[in-house]
ROVOMAR-967529 format. One record per residue (C-alpha): z, y, x; residue number from 1. Coordinates in Angstrom, 2 decimals. Layout:
{pz = Z py = Y px = X num = NUM} $
...
This chain:
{pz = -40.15 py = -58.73 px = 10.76 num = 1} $
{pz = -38.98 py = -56.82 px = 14.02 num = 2} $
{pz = -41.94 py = -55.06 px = 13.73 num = 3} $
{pz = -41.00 py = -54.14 px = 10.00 num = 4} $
{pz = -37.44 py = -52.71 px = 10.87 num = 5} $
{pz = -38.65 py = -50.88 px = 13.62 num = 6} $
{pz = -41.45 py = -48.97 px = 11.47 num = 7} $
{pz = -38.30 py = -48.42 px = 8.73 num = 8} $
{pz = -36.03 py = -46.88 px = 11.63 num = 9} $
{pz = -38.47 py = -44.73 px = 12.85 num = 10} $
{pz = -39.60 py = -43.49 px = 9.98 num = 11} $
{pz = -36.13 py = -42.74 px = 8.27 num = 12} $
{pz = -35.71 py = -39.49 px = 10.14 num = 13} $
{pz = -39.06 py = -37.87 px = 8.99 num = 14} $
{pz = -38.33 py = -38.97 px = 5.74 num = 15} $
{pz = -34.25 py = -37.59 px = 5.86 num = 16} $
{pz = -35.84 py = -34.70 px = 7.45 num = 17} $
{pz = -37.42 py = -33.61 px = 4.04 num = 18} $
{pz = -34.37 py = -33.49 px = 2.12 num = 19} $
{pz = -32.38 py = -31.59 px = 4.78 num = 20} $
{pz = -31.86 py = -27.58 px = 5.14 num = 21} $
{pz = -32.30 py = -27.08 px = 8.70 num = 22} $
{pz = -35.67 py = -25.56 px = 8.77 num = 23} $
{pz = -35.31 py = -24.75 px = 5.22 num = 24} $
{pz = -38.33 py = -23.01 px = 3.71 num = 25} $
{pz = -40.71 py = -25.51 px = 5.97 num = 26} $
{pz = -38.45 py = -28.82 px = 4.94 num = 27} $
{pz = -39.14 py = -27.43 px = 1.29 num = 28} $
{pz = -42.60 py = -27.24 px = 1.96 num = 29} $
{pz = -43.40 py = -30.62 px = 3.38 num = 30} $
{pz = -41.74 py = -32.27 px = 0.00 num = 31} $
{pz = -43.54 py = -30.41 px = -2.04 num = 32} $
{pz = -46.61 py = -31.17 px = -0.65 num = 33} $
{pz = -45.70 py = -34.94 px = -0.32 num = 34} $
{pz = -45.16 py = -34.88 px = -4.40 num = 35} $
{pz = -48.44 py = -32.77 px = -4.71 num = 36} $
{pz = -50.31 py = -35.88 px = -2.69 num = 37} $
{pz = -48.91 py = -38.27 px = -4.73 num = 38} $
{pz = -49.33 py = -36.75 px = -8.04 num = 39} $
{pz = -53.03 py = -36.01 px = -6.85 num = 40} $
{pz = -53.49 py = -39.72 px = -5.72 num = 41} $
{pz = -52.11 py = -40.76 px = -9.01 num = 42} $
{pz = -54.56 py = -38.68 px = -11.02 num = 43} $
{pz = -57.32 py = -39.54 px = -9.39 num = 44} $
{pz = -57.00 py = -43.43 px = -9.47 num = 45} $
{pz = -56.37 py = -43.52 px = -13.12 num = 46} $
{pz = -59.11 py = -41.30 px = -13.57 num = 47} $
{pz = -61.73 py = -43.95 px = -11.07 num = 48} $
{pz = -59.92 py = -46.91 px = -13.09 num = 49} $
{pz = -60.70 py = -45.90 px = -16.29 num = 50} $
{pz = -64.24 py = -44.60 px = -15.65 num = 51} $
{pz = -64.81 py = -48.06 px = -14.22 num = 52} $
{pz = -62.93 py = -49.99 px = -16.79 num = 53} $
{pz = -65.15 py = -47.90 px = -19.70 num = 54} $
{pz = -68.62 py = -49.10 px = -17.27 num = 55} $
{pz = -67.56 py = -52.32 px = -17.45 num = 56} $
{pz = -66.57 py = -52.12 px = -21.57 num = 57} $
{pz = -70.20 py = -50.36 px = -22.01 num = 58} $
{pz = -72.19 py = -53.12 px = -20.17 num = 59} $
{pz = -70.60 py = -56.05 px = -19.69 num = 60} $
{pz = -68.40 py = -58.15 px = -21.20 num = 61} $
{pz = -65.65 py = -58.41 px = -18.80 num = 62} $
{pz = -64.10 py = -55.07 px = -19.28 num = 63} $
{pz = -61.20 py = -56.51 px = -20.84 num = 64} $
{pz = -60.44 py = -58.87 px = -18.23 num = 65} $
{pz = -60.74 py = -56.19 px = -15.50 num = 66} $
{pz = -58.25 py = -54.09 px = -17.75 num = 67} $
{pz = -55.17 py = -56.65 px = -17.99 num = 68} $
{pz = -56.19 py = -56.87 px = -14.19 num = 69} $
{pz = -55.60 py = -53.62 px = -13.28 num = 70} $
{pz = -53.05 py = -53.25 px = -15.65 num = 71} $
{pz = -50.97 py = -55.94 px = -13.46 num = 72} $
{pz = -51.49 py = -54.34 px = -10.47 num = 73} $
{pz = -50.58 py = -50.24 px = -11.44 num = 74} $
{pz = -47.09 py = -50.68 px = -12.99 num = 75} $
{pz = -46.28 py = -51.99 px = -10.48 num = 76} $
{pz = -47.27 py = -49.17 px = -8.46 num = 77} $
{pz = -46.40 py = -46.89 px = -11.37 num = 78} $
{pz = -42.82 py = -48.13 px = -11.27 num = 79} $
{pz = -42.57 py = -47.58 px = -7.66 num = 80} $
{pz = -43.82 py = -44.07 px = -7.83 num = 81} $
{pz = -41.29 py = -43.20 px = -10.62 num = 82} $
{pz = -38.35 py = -45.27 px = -8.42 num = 83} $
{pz = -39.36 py = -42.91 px = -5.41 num = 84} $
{pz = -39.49 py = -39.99 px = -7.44 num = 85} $
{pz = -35.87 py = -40.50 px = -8.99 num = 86} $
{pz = -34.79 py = -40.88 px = -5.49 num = 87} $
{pz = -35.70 py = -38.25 px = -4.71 num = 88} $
{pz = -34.37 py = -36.27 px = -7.29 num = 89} $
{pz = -30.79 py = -38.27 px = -6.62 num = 90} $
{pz = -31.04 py = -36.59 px = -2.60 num = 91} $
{pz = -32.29 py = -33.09 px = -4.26 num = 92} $
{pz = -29.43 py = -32.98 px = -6.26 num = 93} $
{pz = -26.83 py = -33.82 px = -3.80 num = 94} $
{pz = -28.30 py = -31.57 px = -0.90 num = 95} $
{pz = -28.18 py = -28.38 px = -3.52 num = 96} $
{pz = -24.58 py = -29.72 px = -4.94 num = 97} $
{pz = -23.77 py = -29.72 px = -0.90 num = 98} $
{pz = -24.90 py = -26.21 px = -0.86 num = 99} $
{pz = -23.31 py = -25.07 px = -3.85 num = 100} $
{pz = -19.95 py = -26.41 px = -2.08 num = 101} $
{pz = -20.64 py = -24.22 px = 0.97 num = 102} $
{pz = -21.09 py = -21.59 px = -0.93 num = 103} $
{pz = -18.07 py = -22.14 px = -3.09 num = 104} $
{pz = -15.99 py = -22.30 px = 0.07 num = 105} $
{pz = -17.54 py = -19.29 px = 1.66 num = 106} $
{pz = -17.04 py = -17.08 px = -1.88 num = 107} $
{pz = -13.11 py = -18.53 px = -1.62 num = 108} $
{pz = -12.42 py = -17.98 px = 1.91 num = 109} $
{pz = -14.00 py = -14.42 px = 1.32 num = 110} $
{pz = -11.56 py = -13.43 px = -1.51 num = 111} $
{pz = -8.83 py = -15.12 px = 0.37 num = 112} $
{pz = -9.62 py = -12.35 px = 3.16 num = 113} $
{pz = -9.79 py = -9.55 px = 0.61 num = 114} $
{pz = -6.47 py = -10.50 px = -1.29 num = 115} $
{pz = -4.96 py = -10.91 px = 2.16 num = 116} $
{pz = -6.12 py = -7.29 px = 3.63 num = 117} $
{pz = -5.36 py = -5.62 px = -0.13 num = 118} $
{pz = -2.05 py = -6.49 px = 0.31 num = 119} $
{pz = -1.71 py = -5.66 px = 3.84 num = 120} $
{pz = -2.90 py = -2.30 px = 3.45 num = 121} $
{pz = -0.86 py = -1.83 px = 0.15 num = 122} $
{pz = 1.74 py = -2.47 px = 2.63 num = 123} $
{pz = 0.27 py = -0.10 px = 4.90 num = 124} $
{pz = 0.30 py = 2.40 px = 2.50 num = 125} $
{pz = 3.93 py = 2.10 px = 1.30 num = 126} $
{pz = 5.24 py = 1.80 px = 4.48 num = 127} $
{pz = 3.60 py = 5.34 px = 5.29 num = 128} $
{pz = 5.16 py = 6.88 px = 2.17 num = 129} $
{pz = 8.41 py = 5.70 px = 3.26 num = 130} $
{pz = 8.05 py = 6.95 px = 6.57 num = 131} $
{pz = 7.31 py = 10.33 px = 4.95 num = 132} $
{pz = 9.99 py = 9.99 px = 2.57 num = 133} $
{pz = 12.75 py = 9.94 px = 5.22 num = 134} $
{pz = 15.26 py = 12.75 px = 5.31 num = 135} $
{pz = 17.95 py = 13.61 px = 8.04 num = 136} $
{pz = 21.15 py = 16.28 px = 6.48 num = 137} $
{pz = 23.00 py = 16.92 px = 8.96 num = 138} $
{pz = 25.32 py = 18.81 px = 7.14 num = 139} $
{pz = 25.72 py = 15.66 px = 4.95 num = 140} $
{pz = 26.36 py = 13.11 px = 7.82 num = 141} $
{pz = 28.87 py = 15.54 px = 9.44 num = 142} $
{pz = 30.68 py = 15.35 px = 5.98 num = 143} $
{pz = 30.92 py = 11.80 px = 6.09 num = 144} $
{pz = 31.50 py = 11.78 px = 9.44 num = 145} $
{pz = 34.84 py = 13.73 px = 9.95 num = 146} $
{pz = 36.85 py = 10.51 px = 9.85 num = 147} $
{pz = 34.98 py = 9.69 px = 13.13 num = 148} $
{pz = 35.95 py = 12.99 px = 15.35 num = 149} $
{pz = 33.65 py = 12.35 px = 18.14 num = 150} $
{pz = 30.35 py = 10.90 px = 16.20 num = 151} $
{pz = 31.11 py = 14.62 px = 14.01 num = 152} $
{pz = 31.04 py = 16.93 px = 16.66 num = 153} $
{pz = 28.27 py = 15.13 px = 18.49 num = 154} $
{pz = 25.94 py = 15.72 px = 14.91 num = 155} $
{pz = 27.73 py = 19.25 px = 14.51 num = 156} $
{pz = 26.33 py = 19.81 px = 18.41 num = 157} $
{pz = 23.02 py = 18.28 px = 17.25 num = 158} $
{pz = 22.92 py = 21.39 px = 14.46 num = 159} $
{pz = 23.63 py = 23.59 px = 17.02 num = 160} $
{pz = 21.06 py = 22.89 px = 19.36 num = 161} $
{pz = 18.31 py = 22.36 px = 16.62 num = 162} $
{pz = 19.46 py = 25.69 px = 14.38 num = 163} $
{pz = 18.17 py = 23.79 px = 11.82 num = 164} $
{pz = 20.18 py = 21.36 px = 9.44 num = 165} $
{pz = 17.31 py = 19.19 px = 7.58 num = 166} $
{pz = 14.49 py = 17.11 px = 8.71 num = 167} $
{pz = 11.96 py = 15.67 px = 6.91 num = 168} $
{pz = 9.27 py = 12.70 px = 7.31 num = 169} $
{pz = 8.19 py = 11.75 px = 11.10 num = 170} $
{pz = 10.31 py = 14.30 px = 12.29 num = 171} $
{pz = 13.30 py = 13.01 px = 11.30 num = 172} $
{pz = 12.82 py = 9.87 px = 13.99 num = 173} $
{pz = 13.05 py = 12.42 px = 16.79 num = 174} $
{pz = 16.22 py = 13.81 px = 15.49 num = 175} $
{pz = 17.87 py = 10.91 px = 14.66 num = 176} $
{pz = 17.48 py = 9.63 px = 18.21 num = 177} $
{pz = 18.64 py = 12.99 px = 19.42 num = 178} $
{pz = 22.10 py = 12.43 px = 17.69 num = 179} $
{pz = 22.19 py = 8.68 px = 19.08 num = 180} $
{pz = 21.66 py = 10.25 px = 22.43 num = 181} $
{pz = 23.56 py = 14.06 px = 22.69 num = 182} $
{pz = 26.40 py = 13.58 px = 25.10 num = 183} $
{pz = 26.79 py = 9.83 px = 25.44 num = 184} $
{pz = 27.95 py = 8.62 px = 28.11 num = 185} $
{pz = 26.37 py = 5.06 px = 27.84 num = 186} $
{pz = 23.62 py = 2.69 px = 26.07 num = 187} $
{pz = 26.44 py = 1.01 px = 24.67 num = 188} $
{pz = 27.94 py = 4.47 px = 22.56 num = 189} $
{pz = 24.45 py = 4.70 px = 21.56 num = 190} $
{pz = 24.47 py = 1.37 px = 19.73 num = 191} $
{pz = 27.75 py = 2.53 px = 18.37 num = 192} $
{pz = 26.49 py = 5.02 px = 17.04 num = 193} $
{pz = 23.70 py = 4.16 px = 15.03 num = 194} $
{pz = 26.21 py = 1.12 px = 13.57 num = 195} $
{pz = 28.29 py = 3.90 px = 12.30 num = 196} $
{pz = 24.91 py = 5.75 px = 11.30 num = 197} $
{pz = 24.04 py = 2.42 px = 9.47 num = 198} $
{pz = 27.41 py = 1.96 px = 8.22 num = 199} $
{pz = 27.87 py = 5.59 px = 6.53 num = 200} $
{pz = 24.21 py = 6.68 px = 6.11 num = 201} $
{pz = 21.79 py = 3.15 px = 4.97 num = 202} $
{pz = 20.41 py = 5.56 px = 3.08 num = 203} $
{pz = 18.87 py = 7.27 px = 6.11 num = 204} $
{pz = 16.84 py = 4.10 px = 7.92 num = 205} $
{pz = 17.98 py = 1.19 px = 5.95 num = 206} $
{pz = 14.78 py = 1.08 px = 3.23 num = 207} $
{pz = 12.40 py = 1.93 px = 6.40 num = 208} $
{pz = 13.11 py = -0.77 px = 8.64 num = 209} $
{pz = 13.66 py = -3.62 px = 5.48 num = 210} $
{pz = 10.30 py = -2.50 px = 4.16 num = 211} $
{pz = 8.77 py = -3.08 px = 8.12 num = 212} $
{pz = 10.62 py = -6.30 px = 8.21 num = 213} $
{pz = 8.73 py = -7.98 px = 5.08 num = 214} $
{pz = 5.80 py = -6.47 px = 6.61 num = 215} $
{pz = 5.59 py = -8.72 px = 9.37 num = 216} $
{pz = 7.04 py = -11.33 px = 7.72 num = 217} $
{pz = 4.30 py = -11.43 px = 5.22 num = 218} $
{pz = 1.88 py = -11.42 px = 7.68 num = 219} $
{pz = 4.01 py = -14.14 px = 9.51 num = 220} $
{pz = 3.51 py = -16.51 px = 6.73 num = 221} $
{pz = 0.46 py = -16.86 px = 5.71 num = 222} $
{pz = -1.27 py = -20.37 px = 6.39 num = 223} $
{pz = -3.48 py = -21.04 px = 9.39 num = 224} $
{pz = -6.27 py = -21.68 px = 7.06 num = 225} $
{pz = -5.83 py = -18.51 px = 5.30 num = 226} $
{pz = -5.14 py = -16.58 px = 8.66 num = 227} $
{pz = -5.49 py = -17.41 px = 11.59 num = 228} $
{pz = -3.27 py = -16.56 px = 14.70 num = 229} $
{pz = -6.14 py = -14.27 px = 16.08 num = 230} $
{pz = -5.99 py = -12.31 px = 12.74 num = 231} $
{pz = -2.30 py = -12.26 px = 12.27 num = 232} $
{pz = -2.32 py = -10.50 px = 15.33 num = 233} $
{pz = -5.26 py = -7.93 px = 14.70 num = 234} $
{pz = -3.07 py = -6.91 px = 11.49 num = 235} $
{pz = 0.25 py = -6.26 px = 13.45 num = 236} $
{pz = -1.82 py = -4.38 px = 16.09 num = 237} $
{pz = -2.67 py = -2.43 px = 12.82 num = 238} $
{pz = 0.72 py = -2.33 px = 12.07 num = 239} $
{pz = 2.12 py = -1.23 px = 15.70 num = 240} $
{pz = -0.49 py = 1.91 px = 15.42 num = 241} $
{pz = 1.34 py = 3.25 px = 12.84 num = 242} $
{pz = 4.57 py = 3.71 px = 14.59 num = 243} $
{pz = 5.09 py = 6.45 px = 16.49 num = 244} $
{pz = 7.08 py = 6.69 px = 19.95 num = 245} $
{pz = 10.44 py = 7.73 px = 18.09 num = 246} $
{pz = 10.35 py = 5.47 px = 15.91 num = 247} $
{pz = 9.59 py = 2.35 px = 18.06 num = 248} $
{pz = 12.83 py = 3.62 px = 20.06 num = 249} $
{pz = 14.99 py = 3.31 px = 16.97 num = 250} $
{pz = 13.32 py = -0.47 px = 16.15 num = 251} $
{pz = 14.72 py = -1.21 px = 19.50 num = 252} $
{pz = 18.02 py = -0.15 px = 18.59 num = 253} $
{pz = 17.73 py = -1.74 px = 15.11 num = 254} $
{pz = 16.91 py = -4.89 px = 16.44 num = 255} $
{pz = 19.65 py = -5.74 px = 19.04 num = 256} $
{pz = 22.05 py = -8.58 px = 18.64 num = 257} $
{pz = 24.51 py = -7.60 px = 16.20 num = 258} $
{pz = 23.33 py = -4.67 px = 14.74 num = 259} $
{pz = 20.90 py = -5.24 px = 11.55 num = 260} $
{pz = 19.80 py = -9.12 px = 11.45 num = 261} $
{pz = 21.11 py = -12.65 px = 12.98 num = 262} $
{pz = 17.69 py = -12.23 px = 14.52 num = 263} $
{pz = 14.89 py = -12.80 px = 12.55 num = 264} $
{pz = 13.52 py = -9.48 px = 12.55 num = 265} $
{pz = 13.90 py = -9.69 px = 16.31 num = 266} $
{pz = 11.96 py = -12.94 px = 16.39 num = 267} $
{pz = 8.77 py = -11.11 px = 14.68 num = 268} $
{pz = 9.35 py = -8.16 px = 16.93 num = 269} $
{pz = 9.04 py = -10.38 px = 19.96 num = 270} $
{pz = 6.03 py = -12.87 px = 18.43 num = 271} $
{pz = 3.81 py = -9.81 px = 17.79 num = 272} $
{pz = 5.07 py = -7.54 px = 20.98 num = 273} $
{pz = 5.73 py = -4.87 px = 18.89 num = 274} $
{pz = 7.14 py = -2.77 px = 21.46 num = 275} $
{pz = 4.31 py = -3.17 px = 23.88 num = 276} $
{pz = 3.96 py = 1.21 px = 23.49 num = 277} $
{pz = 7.32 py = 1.97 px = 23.86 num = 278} $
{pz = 7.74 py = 4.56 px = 26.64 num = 279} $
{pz = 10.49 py = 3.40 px = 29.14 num = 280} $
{pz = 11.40 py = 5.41 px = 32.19 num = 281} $
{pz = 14.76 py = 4.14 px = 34.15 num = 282} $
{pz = 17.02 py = 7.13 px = 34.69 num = 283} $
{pz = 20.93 py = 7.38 px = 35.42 num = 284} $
{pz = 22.57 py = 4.77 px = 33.77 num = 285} $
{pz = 20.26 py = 2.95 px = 31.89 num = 286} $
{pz = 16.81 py = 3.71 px = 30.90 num = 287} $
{pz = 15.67 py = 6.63 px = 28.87 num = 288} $
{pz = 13.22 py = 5.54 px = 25.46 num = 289} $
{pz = 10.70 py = 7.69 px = 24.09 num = 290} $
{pz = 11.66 py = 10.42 px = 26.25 num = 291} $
{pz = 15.08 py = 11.03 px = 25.40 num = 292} $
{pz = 17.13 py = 13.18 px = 27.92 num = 293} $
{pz = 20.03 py = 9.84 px = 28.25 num = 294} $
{pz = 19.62 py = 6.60 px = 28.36 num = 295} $
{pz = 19.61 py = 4.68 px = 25.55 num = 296} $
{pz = 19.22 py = 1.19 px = 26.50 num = 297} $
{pz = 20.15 py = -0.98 px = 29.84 num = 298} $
{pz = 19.08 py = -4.33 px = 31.23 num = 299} $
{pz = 20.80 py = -6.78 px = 28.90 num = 300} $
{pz = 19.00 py = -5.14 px = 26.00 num = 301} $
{pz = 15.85 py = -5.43 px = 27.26 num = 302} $
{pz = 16.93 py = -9.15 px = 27.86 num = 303} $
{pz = 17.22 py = -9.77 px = 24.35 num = 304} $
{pz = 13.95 py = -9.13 px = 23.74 num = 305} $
{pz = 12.03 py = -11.56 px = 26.13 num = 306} $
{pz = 12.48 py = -14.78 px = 24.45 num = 307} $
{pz = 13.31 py = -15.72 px = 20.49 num = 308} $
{pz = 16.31 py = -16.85 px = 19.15 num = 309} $
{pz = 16.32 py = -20.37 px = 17.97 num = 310} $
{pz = 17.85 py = -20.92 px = 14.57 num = 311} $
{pz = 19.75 py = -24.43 px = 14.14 num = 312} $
{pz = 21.05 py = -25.82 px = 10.82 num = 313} $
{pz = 22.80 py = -23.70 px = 8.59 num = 314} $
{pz = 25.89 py = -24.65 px = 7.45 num = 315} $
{pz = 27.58 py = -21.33 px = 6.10 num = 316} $
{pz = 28.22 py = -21.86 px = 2.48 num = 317} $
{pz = 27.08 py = -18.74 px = -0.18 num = 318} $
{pz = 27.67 py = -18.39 px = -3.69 num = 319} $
{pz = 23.79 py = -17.92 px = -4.71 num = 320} $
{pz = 22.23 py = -16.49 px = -7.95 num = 321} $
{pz = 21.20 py = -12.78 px = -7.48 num = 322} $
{pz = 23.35 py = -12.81 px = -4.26 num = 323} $
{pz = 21.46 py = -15.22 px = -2.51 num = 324} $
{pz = 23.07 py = -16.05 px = 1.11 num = 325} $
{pz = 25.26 py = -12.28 px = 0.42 num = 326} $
{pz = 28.55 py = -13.35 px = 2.25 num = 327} $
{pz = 30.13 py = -11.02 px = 0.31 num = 328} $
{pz = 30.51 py = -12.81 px = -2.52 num = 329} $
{pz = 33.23 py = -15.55 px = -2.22 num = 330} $
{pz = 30.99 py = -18.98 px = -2.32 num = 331} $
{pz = 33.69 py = -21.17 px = -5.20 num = 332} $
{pz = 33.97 py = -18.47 px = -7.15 num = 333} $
{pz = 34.13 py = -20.56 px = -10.63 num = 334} $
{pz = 34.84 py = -18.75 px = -13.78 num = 335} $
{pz = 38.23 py = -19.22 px = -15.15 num = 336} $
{pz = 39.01 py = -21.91 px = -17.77 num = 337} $
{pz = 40.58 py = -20.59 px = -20.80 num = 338} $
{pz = 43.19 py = -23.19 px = -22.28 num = 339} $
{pz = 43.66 py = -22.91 px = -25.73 num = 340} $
{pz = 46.96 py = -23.12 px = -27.46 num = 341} $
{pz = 47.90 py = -24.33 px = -30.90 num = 342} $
């Protein structure tokens, strides 16, 4: 009986070996060749049987008796044959339904990459347009600007300087940061003045830098098993290519405490090191960005960006709908009741 189980075990492997793809092509062969035997073997006993059984009909009188014999013995065998061969078919069938699964999953994980890099570089795309879209009047901002004295003359200098009153597309980074920059006498008049920019003149920056910010976050939020971390970070490479020197300064700016977000486009900024090609060269008073001729930004700016902000519970109340957490829009606002009067 040992001897019996031990045969089985050893055996099982050559026999699992048949239905399995590792060698493929030569694990194909050997079954087919098994079958072939078999079938062969088969053919060729009931052909000796019933030669012999026909002998024994023809001159004797026992051909009957050798007959029901025989008969006995092959279904029997018969019924083993056609058990082993519906086995067989049962392991066929599941190895090629295994296969089918693998390939199922490799054909889903392969449009899952495409639908994930057609909308990244639809993003890519728009985000480009946008960039070329972007248009600095001077004459315009002055306008709006003659409520704040200083912030006018310092864009009315700007004009002066440039002889020119209108920028267009990538250039208009450059100038922009030229206006932050002409004649301040800190980092912190800078920030000023791109709030005020902000403030009067969304128009100018605001579209660019909201359309950057659901660029990362998309990226940001796709599943592990969709993207991985590895390829998150290949696509914001991707991303950071696109932006040149100018305008990484003004993301900089856009990003500090207090002047765009609570912080979440920070957090992104610092996950993906976004600024990793910003040139920084410490001058007078701070430290010049991008090479502009002042500096722009100091030490506790550049501390903001070495760790993320951590976001606890919110609490703040908003009023929802198409607002959606706008605090503009007093949260228990109700509509009023109308009391009717006989």
């Amino acid at each position: 009986m040992q001897f019996l189980t031990k045969w089985i075990n050893d055996s099982f492997p050559k026999f699992e070996s048949m239905f399995t793809d590792e060698n493929g092509e030569q694990n194909s062969a050997s079954l087919n060749k098994i079958l072939f035997k078999i079938l062969t073997y088969a053919v060729i006993s009931a052909a000796t049987l019933l030669v012999i059984n026909l002998l024994l009909i023809s001159f004797t009188d026992r051909g009957g008796v050798f007959g029901d014999f025989m008969g006995g013995v092959l279904n029997p065998i018969l019924t083993f044959f056609t058990l082993f061969g519906l086995i067989a078919t049962i392991v066929i069938q599941r190895q090629e339904l295994r296969l089918a699964r693998v390939e199922y999953e490799k054909t889903a994980d392969a449009l899952g990459t495409q639908a994930v890099e057609t909308t990244f570089f639809n993003i890519l795309d728009l985000h480009h347009k946008i960039a070329d879209s972007i248009k600095v009047d001077i004459d315009e901002i002055s306008q709006k600007s003659k409520t704040e004295k200083v912030f006018s003359e310092m864009v009315l200098g700007t004009a002066k300087i440039s002889r020119k009153s209108v920028f267009e597309g990538r250039v208009a980074f450059e100038e922009i940061l030229n206006i932050l920059s002409i004649n301040s006498s800190s980092p912190e008049e800078v920030i000023e003045r791109y709030k005020f920019l902000q403030d009067h003149n969304n128009h100018v920056l605001g579209h660019y830098f909201r359309n950057l910010y659901q660029a990362l976050k998309v990226i940001h939020s796709y599943e592990e098993s969709l993207l991985s971390e590895k390829q998150k970070r290949k696509y914001t490479s991707i991303l950071r290519a696109q932006l040149s020197t100018k305008e990484l300064a003004l993301l900089f700016i856009n990003c500090l405490e207090g002047v765009s977000d609570k912080g979440q486009f920070k957090n992104l900024i610092i996950e993906y090191e976004m600024l990793e090609h910003l040139p920084i060269k410490k001058i007078e008073n701070g430290y010049s960005l991008a090479g502009s001729k002042l500096a722009v930004a100091d030490d506790n700016m550049f501390l903001q960006f070495k760790n993320k902000k951590e976001f606890g519970l919110d609490f703040e109340k908003y009023y929802g709908g198409a607002f959606g957490q706008n605090k503009g829009v007093p949260y228990n606002l109700r509509p009023n009741k109308q009391i009717n009067k006989d």
